[in-house]
N, C-alpha and C positions, 0 to 999 in steps of 0.2 A: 504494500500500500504506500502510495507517494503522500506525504503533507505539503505543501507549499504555503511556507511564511509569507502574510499579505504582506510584504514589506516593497516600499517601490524605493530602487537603488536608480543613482544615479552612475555612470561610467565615467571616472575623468582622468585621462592621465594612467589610465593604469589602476587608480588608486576608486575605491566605493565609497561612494558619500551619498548616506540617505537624507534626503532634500525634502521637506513638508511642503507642498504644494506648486512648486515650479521645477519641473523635471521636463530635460530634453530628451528624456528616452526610459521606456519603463522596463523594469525588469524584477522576476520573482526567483527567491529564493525555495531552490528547492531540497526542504528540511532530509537531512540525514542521518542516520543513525552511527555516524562513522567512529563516534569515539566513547559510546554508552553515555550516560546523562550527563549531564554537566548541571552541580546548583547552580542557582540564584547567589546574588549576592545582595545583603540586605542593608540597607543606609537608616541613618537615624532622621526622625522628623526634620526638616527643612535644610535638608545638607545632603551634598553632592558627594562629599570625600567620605574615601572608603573604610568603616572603621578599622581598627589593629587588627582585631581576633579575627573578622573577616579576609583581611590580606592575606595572616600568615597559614590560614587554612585554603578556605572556601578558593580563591584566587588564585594561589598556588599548588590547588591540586587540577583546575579547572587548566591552567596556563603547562602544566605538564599534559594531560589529555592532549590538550591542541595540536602543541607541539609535536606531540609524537604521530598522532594521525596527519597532521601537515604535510609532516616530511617523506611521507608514503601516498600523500593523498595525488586524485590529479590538480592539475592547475589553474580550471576554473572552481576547485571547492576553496569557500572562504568562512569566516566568522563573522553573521550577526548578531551584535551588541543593541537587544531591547532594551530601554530604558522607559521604567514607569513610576508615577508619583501616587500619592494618597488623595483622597478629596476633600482633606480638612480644609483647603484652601481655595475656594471659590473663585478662583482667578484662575479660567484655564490658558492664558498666557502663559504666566509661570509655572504654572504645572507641565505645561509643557516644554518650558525653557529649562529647569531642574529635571526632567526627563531624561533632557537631551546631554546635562552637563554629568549625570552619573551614567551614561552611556560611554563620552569622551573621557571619564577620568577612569573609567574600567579598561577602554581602550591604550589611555597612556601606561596604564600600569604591567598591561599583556605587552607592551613593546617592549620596556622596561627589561622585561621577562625573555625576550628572544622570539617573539612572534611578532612577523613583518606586518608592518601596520599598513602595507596594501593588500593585506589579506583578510585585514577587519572592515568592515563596515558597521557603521550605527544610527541607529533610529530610535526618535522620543515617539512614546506613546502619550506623555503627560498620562490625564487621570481616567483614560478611556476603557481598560482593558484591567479594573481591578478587582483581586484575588475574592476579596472581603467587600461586605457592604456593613459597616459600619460609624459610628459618631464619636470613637476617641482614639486618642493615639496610639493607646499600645493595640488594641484591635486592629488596626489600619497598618501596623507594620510590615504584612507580608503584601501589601500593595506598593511599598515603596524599595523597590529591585530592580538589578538590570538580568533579563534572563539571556543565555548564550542559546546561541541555535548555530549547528553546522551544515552547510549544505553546499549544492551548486546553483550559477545563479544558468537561469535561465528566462531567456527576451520573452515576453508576453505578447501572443501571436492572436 
């Protein structure tokens, strides 16, 4: 069975950059199963950086996985970096903009690590796509994550 992340990638350079709403060419990701699950990694209310406990686990077993399927995989399979926020914030500007910034600081930290950062791509969900429907913080936690997904991309025909 195929999944396909509705994620629309843009192409530039070589390098994927998921774009919200002005895209010169659309493409899906299609999900693979290439290196078993990969967590979540989870952020504290209204902050983008990734906590400790989170880096020295969650991060560094996920950036091992990668790597190792990378380096065997073919060369249109990449890594998307979902990022999503919680809805205690009624302002889906920045839910969407803190989306998108614990997407790029999980991606700076996978480069950090030895995976080629033209081989990640990322996309904000902001508060669209959340785990939990709830009205307080520590409830709404597992709304606030960047999930990994591996696949290949593929042009939408």
């Amino acid at each position: 069975m195929k999944l396909y992340l509705m994620a629309l990638i843009v192409v530039m350079g070589g390098n994927f950059v998921a774009q919200g709403g002005y895209l010169s060419k659309e493409f899906y990701v299609q999900q693979q199963d290439i290196c078993g699950p990969l967590d979540p990694i989870y952020f504290d209310f209204n902050d983008y950086r990734i906590p400790l406990g989170q880096r020295v686990t969650t991060l560094e077993l996920n950036a091992t996985r990668i790597s190792a399927r990378l380096k065997n995989a073919d060369k249109d399979v990449i890594v998307v970096l979902e990022g999503h926020s919680c809805t205690l914030c009624k302002d889906e500007c920045y839910n969407q903009k803190i989306s998108e910034l614990r997407a790029k600081e999980t991606k700076r930290l996978l480069v950090i690590r030895g995976i080629p950062a033209h081989k990640i791509a990322i996309i904000g969900r902001g508060s669209t796509m959340c785990k939990v429907s709830c009205s307080n913080r520590e409830q709404q936690a597992p709304n606030r994550r960047v999930e990994f997904h591996l696949g290949r991309i593929c042009e939408q025909r």
